[in-house]
VOPAGU-2260 file (C-alpha; in pm, 1 decimal, decimal comma):
REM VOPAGU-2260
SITE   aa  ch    i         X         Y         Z
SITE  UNK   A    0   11306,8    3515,3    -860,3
SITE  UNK   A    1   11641,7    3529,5    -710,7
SITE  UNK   A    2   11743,2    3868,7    -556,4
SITE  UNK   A    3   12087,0    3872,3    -453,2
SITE  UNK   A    4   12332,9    4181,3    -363,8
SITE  UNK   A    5   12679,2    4211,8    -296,7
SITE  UNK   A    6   12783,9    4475,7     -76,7
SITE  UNK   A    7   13113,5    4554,8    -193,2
SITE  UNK   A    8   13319,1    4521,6    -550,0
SITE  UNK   A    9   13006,8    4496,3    -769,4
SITE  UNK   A   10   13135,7    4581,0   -1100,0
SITE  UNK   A   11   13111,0    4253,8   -1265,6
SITE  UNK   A   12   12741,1    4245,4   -1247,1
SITE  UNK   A   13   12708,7    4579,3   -1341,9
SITE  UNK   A   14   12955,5    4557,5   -1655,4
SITE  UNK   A   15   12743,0    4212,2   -1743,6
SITE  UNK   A   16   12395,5    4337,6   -1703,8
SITE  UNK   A   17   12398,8    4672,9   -1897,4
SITE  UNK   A   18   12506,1    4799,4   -2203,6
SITE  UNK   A   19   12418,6    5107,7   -2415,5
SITE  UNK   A   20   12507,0    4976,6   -2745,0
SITE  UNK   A   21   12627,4    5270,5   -2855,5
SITE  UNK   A   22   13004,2    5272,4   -2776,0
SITE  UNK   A   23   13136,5    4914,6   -2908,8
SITE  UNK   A   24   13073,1    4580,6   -2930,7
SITE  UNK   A   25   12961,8    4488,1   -2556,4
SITE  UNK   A   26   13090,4    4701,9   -2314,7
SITE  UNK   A   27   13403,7    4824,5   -2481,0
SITE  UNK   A   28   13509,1    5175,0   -2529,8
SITE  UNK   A   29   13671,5    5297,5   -2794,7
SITE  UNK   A   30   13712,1    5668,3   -2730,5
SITE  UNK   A   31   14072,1    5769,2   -2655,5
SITE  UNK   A   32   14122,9    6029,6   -2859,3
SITE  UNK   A   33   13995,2    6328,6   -3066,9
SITE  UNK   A   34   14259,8    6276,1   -3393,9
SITE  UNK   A   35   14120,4    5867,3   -3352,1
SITE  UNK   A   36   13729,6    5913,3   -3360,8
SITE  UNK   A   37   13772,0    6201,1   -3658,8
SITE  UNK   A   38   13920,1    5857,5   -3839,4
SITE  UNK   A   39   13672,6    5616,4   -3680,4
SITE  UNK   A   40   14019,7    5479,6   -3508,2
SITE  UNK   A   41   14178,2    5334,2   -3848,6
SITE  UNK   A   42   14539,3    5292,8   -3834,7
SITE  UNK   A   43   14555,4    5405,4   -3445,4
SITE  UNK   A   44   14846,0    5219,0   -3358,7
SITE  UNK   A   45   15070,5    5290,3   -3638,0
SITE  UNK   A   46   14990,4    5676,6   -3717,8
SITE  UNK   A   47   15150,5    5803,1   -3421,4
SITE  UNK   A   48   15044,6    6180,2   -3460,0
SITE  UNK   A   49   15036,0    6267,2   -3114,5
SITE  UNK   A   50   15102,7    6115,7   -2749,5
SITE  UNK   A   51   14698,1    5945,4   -2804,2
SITE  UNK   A   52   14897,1    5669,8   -2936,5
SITE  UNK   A   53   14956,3    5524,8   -2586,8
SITE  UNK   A   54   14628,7    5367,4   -2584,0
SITE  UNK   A   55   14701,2    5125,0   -2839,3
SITE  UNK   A   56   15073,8    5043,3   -2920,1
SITE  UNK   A   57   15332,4    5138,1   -2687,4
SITE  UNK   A   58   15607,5    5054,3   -2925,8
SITE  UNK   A   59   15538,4    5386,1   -3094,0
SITE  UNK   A   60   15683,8    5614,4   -2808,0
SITE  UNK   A   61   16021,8    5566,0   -3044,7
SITE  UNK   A   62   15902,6    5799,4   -3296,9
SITE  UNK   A   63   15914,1    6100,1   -3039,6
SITE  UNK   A   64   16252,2    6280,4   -3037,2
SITE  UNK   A   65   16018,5    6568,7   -2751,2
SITE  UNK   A   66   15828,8    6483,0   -2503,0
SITE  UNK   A   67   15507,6    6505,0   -2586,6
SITE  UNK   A   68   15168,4    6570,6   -2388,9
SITE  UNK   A   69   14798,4    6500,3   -2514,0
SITE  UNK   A   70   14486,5    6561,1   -2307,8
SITE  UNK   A   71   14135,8    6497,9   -2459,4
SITE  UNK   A   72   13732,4    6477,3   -2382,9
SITE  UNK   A   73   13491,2    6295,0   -2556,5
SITE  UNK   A   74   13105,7    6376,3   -2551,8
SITE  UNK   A   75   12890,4    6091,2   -2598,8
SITE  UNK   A   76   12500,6    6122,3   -2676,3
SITE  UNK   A   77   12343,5    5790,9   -2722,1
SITE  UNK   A   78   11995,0    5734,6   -2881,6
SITE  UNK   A   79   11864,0    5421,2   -2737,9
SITE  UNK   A   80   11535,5    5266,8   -2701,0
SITE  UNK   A   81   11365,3    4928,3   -2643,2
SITE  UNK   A   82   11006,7    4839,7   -2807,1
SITE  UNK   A   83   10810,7    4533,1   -2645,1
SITE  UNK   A   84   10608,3    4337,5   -2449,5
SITE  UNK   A   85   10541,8    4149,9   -2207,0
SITE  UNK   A   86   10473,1    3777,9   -2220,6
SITE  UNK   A   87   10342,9    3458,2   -2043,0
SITE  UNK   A   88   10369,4    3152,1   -2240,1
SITE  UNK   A   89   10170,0    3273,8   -2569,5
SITE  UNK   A   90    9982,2    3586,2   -2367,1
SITE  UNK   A   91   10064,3    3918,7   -2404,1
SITE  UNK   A   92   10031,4    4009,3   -2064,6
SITE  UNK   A   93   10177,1    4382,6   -2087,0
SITE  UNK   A   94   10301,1    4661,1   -2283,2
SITE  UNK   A   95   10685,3    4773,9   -2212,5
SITE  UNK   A   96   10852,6    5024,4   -2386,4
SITE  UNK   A   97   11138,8    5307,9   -2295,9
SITE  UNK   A   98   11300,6    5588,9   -2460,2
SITE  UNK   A   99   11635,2    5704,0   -2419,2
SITE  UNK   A  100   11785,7    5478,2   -2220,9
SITE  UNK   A  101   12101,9    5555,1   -2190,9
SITE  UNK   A  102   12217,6    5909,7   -2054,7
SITE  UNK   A  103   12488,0    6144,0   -2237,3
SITE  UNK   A  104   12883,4    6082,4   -2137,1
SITE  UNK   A  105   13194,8    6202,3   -2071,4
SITE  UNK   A  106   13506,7    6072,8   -2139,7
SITE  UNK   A  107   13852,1    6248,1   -2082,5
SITE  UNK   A  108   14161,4    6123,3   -2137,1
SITE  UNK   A  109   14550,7    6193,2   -2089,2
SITE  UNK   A  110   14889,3    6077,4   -2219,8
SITE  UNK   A  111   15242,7    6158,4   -2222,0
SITE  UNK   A  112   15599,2    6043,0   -2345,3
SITE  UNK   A  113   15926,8    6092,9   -2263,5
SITE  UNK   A  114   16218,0    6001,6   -2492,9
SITE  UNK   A  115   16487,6    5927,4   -2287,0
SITE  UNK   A  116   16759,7    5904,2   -2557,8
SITE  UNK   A  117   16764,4    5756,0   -2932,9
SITE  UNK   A  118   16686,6    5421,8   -2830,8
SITE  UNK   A  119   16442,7    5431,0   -2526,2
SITE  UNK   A  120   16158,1    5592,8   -2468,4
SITE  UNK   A  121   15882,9    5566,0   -2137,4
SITE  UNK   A  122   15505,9    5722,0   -2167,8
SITE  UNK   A  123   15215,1    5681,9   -1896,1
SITE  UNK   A  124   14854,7    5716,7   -2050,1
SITE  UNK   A  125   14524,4    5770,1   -1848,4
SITE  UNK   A  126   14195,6    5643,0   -2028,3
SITE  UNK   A  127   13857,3    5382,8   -2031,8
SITE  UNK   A  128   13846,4    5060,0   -2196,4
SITE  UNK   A  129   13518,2    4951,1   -2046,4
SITE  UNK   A  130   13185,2    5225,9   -1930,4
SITE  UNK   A  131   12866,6    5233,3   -1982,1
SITE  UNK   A  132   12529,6    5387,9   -1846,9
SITE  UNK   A  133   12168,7    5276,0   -1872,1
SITE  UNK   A  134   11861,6    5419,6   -1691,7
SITE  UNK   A  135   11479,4    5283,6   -1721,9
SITE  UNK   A  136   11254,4    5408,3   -1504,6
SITE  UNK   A  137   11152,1    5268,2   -1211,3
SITE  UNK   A  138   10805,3    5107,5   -1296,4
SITE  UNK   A  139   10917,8    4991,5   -1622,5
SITE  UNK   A  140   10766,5    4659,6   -1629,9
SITE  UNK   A  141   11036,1    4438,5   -1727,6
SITE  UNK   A  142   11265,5    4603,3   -1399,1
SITE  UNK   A  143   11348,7    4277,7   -1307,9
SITE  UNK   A  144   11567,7    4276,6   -1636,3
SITE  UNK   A  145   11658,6    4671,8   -1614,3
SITE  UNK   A  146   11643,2    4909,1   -1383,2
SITE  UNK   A  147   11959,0    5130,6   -1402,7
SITE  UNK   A  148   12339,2    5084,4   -1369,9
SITE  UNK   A  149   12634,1    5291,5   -1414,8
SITE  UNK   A  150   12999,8    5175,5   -1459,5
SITE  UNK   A  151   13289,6    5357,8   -1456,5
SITE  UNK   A  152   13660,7    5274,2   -1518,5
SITE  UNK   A  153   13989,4    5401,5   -1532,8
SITE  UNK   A  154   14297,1    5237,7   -1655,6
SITE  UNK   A  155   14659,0    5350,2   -1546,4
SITE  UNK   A  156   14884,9    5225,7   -1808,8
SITE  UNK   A  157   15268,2    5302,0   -1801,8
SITE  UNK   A  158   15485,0    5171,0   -2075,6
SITE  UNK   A  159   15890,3    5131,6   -2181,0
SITE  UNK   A  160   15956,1    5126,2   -2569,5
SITE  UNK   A  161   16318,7    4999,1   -2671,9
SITE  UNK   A  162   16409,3    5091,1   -3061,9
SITE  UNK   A  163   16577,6    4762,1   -3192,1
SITE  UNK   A  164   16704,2    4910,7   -3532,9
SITE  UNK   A  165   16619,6    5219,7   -3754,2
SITE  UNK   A  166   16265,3    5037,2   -3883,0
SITE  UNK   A  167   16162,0    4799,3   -3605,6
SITE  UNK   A  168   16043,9    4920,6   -3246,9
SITE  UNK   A  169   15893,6    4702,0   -2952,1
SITE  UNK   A  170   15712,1    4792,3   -2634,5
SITE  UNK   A  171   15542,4    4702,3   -2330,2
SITE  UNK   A  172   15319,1    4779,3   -2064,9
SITE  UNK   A  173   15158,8    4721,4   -1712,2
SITE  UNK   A  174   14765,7    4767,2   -1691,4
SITE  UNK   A  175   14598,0    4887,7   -1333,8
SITE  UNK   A  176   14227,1    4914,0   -1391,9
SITE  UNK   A  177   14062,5    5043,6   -1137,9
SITE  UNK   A  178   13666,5    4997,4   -1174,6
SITE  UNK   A  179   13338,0    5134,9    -968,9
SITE  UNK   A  180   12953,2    5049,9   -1097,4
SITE  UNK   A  181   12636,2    5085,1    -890,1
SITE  UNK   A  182   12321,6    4881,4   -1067,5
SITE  UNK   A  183   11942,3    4911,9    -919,2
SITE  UNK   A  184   11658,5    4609,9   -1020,4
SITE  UNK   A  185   11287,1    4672,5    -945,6
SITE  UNK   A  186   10971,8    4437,2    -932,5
SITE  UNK   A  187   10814,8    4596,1   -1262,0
SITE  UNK   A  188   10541,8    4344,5   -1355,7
SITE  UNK   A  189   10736,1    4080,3   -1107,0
SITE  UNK   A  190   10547,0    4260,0    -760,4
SITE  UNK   A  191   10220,5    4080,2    -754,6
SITE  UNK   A  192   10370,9    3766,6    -768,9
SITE  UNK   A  193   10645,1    3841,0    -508,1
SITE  UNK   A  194   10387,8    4012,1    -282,6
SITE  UNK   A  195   10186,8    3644,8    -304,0
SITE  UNK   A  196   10511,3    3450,7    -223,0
SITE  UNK   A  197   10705,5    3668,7      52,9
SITE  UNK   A  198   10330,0    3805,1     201,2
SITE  UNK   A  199   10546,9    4211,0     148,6
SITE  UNK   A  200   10376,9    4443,8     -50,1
SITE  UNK   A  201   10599,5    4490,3    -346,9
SITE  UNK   A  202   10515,6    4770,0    -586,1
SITE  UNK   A  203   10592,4    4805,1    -947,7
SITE  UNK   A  204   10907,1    5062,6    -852,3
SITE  UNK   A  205   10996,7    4841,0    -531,3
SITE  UNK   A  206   11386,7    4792,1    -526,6
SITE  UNK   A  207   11453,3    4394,0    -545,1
SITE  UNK   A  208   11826,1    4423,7    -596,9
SITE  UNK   A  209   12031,2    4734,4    -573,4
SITE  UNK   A  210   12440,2    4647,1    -582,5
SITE  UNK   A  211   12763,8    4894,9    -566,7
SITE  UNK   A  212   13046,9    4878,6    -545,5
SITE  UNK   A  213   13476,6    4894,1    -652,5
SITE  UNK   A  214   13786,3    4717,8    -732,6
SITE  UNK   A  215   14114,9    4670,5    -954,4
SITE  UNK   A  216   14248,1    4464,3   -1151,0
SITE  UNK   A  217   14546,9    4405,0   -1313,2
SITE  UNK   A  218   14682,2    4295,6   -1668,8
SITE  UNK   A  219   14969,8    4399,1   -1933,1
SITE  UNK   A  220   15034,8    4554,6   -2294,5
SITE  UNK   A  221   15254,8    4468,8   -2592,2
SITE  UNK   A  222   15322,0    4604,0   -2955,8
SITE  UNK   A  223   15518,8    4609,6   -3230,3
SITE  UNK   A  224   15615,2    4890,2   -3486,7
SITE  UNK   A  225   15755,1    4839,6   -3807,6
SITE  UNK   A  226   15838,7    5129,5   -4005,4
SITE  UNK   A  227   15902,6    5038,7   -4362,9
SITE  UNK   A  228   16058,2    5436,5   -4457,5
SITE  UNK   A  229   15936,1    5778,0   -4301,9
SITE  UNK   A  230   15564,5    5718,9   -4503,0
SITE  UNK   A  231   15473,3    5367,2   -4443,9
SITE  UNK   A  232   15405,4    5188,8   -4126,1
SITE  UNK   A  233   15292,4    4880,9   -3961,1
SITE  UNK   A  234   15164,4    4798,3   -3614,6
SITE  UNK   A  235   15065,5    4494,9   -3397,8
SITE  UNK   A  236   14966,6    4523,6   -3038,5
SITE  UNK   A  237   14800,5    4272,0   -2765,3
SITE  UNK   A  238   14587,2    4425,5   -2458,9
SITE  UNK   A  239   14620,4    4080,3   -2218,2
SITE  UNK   A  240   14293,4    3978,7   -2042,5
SITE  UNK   A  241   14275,3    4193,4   -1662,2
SITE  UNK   A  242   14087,7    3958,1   -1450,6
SITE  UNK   A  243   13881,6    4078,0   -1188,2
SITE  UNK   A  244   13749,3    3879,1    -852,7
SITE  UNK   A  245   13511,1    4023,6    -625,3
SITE  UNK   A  246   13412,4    3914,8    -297,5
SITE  UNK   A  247   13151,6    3976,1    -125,8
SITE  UNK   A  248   12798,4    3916,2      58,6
SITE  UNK   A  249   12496,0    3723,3    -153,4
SITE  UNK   A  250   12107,5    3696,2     -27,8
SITE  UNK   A  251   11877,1    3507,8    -246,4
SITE  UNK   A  252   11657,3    3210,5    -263,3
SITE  UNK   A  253   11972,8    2978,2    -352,8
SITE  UNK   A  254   12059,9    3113,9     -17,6
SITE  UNK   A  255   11771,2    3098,2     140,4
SITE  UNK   A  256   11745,4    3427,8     128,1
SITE  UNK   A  257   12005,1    3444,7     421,5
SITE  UNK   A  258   12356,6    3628,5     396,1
SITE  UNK   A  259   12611,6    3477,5     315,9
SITE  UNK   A  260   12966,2    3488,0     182,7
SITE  UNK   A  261   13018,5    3474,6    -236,0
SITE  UNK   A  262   13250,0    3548,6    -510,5
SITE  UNK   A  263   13228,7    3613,0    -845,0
SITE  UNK   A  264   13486,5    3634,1   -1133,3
SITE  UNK   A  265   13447,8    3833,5   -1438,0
SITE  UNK   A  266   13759,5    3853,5   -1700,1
SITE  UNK   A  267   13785,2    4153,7   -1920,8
SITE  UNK   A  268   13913,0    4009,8   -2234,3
SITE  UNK   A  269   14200,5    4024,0   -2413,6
SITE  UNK   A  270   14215,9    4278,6   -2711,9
SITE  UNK   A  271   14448,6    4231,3   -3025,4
SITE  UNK   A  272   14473,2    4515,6   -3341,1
SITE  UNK   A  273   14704,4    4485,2   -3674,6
SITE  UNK   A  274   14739,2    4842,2   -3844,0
SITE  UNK   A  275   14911,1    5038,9   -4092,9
SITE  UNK   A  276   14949,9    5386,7   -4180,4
SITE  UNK   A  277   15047,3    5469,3   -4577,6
SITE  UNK   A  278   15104,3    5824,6   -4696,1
SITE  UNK   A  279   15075,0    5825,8   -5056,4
SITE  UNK   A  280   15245,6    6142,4   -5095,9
SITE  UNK   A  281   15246,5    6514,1   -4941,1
SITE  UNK   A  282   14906,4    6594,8   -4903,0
SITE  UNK   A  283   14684,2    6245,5   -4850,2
SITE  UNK   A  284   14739,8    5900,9   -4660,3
SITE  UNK   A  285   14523,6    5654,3   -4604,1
SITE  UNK   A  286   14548,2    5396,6   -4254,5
SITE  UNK   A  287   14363,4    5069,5   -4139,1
SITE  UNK   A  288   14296,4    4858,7   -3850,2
SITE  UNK   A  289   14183,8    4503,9   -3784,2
SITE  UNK   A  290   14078,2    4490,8   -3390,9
SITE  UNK   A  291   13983,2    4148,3   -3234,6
SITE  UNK   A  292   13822,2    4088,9   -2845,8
SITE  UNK   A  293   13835,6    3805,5   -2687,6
SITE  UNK   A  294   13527,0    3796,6   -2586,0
SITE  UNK   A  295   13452,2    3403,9   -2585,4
SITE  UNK   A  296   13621,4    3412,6   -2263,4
SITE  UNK   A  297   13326,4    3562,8   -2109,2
SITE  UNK   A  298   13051,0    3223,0   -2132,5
SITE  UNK   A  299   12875,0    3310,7   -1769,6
SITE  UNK   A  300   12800,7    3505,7   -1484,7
SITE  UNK   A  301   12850,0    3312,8   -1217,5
SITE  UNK   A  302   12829,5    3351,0    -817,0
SITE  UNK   A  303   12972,0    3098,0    -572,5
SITE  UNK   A  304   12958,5    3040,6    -230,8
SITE  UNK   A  305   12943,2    2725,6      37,7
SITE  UNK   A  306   12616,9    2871,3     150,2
SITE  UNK   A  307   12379,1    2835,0    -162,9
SITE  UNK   A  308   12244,9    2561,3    -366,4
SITE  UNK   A  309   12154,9    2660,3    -670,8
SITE  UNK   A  310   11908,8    2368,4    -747,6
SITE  UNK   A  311   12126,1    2092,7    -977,9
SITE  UNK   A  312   12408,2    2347,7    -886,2
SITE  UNK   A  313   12576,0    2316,9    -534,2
SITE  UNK   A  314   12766,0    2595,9    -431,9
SITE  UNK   A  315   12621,1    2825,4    -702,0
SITE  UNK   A  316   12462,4    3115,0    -595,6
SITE  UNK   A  317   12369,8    3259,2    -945,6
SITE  UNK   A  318   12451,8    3132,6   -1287,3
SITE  UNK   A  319   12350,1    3332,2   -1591,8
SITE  UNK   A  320   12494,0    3238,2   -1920,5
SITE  UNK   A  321   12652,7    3516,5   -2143,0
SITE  UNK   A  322   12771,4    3269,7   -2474,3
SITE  UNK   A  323   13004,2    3572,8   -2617,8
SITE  UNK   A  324   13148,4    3493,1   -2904,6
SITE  UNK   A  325   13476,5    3637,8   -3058,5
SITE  UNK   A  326   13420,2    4004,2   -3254,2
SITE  UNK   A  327   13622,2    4190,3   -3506,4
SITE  UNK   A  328   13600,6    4574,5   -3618,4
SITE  UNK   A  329   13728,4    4654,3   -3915,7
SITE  UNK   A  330   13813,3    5050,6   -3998,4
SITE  UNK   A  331   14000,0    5234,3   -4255,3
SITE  UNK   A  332   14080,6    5631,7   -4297,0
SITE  UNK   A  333   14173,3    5905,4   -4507,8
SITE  UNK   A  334   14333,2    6197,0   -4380,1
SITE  UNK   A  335   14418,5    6520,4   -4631,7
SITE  UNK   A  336   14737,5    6701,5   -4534,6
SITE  UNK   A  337   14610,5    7066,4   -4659,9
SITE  UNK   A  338   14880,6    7304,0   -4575,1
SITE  UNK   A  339   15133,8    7333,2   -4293,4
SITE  UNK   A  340   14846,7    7443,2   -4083,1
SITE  UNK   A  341   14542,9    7212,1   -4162,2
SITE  UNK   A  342   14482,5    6813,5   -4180,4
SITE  UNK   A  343   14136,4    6692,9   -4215,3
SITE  UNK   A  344   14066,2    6304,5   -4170,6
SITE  UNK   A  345   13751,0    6076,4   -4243,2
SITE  UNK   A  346   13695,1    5680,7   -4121,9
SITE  UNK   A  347   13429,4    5422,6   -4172,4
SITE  UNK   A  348   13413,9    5099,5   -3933,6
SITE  UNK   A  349   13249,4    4843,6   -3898,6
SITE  UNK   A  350   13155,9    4690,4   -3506,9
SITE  UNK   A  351   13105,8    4371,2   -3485,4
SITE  UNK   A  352   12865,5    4206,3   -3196,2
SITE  UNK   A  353   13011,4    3966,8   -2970,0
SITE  UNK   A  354   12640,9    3824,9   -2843,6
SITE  UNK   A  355   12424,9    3554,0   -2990,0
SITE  UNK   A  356   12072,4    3629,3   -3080,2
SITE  UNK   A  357   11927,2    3403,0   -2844,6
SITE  UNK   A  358   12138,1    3536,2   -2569,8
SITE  UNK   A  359   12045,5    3931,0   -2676,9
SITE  UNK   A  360   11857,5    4084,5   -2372,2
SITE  UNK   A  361   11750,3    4473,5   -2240,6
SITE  UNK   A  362   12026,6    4494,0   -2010,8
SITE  UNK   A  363   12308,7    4375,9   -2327,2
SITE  UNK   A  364   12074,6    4463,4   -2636,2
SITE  UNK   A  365   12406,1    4467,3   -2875,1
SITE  UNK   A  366   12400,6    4480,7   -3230,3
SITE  UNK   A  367   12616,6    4559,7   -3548,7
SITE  UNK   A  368   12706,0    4907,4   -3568,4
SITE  UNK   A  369   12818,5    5102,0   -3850,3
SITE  UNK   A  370   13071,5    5431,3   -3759,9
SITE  UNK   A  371   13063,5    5733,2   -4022,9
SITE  UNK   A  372   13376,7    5965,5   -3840,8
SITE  UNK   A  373   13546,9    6317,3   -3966,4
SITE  UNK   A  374   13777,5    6523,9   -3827,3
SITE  UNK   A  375   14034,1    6782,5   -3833,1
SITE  UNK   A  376   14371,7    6900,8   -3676,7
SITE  UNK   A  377   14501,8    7292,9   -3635,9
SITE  UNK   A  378   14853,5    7327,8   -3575,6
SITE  UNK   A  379   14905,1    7648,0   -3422,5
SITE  UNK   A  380   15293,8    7629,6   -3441,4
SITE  UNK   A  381   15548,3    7373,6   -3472,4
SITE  UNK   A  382   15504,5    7175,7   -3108,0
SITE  UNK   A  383   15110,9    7294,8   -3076,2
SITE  UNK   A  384   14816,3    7158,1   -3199,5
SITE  UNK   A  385   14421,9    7071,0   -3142,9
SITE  UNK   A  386   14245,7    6796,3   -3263,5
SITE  UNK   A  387   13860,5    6791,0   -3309,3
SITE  UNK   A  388   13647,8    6465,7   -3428,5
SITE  UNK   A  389   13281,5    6328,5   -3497,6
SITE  UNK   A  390   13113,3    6042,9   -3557,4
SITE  UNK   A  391   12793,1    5890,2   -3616,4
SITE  UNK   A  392   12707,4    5512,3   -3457,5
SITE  UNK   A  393   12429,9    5350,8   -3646,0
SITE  UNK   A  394   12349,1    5053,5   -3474,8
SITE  UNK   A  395   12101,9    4813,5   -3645,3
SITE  UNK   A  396   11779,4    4689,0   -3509,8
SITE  UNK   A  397   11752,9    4379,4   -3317,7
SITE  UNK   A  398   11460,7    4150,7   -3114,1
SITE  UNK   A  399   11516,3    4050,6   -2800,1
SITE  UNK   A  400   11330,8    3720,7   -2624,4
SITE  UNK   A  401   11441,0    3757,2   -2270,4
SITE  UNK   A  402   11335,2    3550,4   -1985,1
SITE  UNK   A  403   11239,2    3763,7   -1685,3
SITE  UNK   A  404   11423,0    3504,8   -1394,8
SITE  UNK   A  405   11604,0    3285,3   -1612,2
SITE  UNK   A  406   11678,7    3205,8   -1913,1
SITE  UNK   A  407   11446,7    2966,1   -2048,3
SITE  UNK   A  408   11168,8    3135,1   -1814,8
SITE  UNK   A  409   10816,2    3120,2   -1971,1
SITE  UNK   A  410   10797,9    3441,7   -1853,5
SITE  UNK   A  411   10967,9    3680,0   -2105,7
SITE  UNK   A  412   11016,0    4011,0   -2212,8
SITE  UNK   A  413   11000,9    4011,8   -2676,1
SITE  UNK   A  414   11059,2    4313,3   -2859,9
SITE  UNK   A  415   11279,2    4528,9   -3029,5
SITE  UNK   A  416   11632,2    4717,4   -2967,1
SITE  UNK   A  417   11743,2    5036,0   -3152,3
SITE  UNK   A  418   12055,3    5222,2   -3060,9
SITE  UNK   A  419   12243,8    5526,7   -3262,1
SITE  UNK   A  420   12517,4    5750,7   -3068,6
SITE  UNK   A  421   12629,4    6119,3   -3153,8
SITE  UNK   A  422   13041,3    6162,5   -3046,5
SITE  UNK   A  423   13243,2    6452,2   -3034,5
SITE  UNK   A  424   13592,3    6516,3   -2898,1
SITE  UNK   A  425   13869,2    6791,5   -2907,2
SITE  UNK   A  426   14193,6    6719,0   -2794,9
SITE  UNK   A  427   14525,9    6938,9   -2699,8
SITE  UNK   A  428   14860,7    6820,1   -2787,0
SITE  UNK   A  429   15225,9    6980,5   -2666,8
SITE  UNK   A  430   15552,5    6865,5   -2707,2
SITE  UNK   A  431   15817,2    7045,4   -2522,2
């Protein structure tokens, strides 16, 4: 068993070895908004409805003639629980189970643009790509695997918008994430053997890895608007990869369980959404999106340092393979224009998993998910309005066959994976 900790900028391992499965695919958030969840996010980048549209095409600012201010929450209450055992070889050795993993959320959010005359435009938007929170207890027996971990992240993202001609709009963006994540690993069914080995009494809920830390990153934003007349509209944006480098210290049996000085590299991956918003005629619309990750630029967790030798590895600390594949959500929308006062939306999506099966595991149990989302807006006068939204995740059962030290290790946690998620949001939006 390798135990290794870095003292400082610890994200990546946090972001890489927990995930709810209740968000989206991975550890991507989707949340930005209260008017986007009530439509499961269909047509985001193209409806422009409020200053929310920051988060996804920044080409869209154009369409403002006031500035414009939105502030939302979202309320996340995840369902998630894990159903298994224990194995060596063919023998079931124990029983390991948990219940609600993953602990309720927050997330808030806040945009606002500035037209700065018919043809320019400049916004700033505050808001999570990436979060996630996972707690087993502490004598759960696969700990080794678990444990808990927390990752937070908050992405500062101002943007320019130029308006080329009366239908076609481009804009652009800079990207400063900045990220903090503290992740805990215990012995679970691990301590009697690492009591024989190191000759310390290790308990079942004895810490073997416990990591924290911060850091930023830094990437950039395009998009495209294309507005056919005043009722039809199409989008396509690009969220470029943010890649993040941490340095720090690593102890571990590639080490020799001595400090010593590592890295690690983790790249958030790039993010890429077509859309288009049609109103049909004065009371209903319908929108779409097509959103693609990158995530096949994420194939390992890796750790590197001149002072371990990871055995056929020199100068590898740690080396866990992640084999993400690309994903693709698909959404579409409805929203019902009722009267001068009242719009009320629905969305359906459709998540899909960036992980193998073979590479599935308790800390990144991912799976399909389905998203049922309604919502509704009140105007309460011409530059005034709240948004509210809801949504059901339904994610779909999945085994897991994890090795407990490695990933072909004879020792392995098999089971089950089940996640669902409750969301709610209300938003505020001004223009002034």
């Amino acid at each position: 068993m390798t135990t290794a900790f870095f003292k400082k900028s610890l994200i990546a391992a946090a972001v890489t070895l927990a995930s709810t499965q209740t968000f989206a695919a991975a550890f991507q958030l989707n949340e930005h908004s209260a008017s986007g969840l009530g439509r499961a996010y269909a047509g985001e980048a193209a409806i422009a409805d409020n200053a929310a549209v920051l988060s996804r095409n920044p080409a869209a600012m154009t369409t403002f003639d006031k500035m414009a201010l939105s502030v939302s929450g979202t309320y996340i209450k995840p369902d998630v629980d894990v159903a298994g055992d224990i194995y060596a070889g063919p023998t079931k050795l124990a029983p390991s189970s948990e219940s609600d993993i993953a602990p309720d959320a927050f997330v808030p959010a806040t945009y606002f643009i500035q037209p700065l005359n018919d043809q320019w435009a400049w916004g700033i938007g505050l808001f999570s790509n990436y979060g996630l929170s996972t707690e087993y207890s502490k004598t759960f027996p696969a700990g080794a695997g678990a444990g808990d971990t927390e990752l937070l992240t908050f992405n500062i993202n101002p943007n320019i918008a130029y308006r080329i001609n009366s239908n076609f709009s481009v804009g652009a963006g800079v990207n400063a994430v900045y990220a903090q994540a503290e992740l805990n690993r215990y012995a679970g069914a691990l301590a009697p053997g690492l009591t024989a080995k190191t000759g310390v009494p290790h308990n079942s809920d004895t810490a073997i890895a416990h990591l924290k830390g911060d850091t930023w990153g830094f990437g950039w934003n395009v998009g495209a608007l294309y507005e056919i007349n005043d009722n039809n509209r199409l989008a396509l944006t690009y969220r470029s990869q943010v890649d993040l480098s941490f340095d720090g210290d690593f102890q571990g049996a590639t080490s020799g369980n001595r400090v010593v000085d590592g890295n690690l590299k983790l790249d958030l991956p790039a993010q890429a959404e077509f859309a288009g918003y049609h109103r049909l005629n004065q009371q209903f619309a319908v929108h779409y999106s097509v959103n693609w990750t990158d995530w096949s630029a994420f194939q390992e967790l890796k750790a590197t340092s001149s002072g371990c030798n990871m055995p056929g590895q020199p100068g590898v600390c740690l080396n866990k393979p992640e084999k993400f594949k690309d994903s693709t959500r698909y959404s579409l929308g409805g929203t019902w224009y009722v009267n001068p006062s009242w719009e009320a939306r629905i969305g359906f999506a459709y998540d899909n998993s960036p992980i193998e099966p073979e590479y599935r595991s308790l800390s990144i149990p991912d799976s399909d998910r389905v998203w049922y989302s309604a919502g509704a807006t009140y105007h309460i006068d011409q530059d005034m309005s709240v948004d509210f939204g809801m949504a059901y995740l339904d994610g779909k059962e999945v085994d897991v066959n994890e090795g407990l030290r490695s990933h072909d290790d004879g020792l392995r946690w098999k089971g089950t994976s089940h996640g669902n998620a409750f969301l709610a949001s209300a938003q505020f939006n001004m223009k002034f």
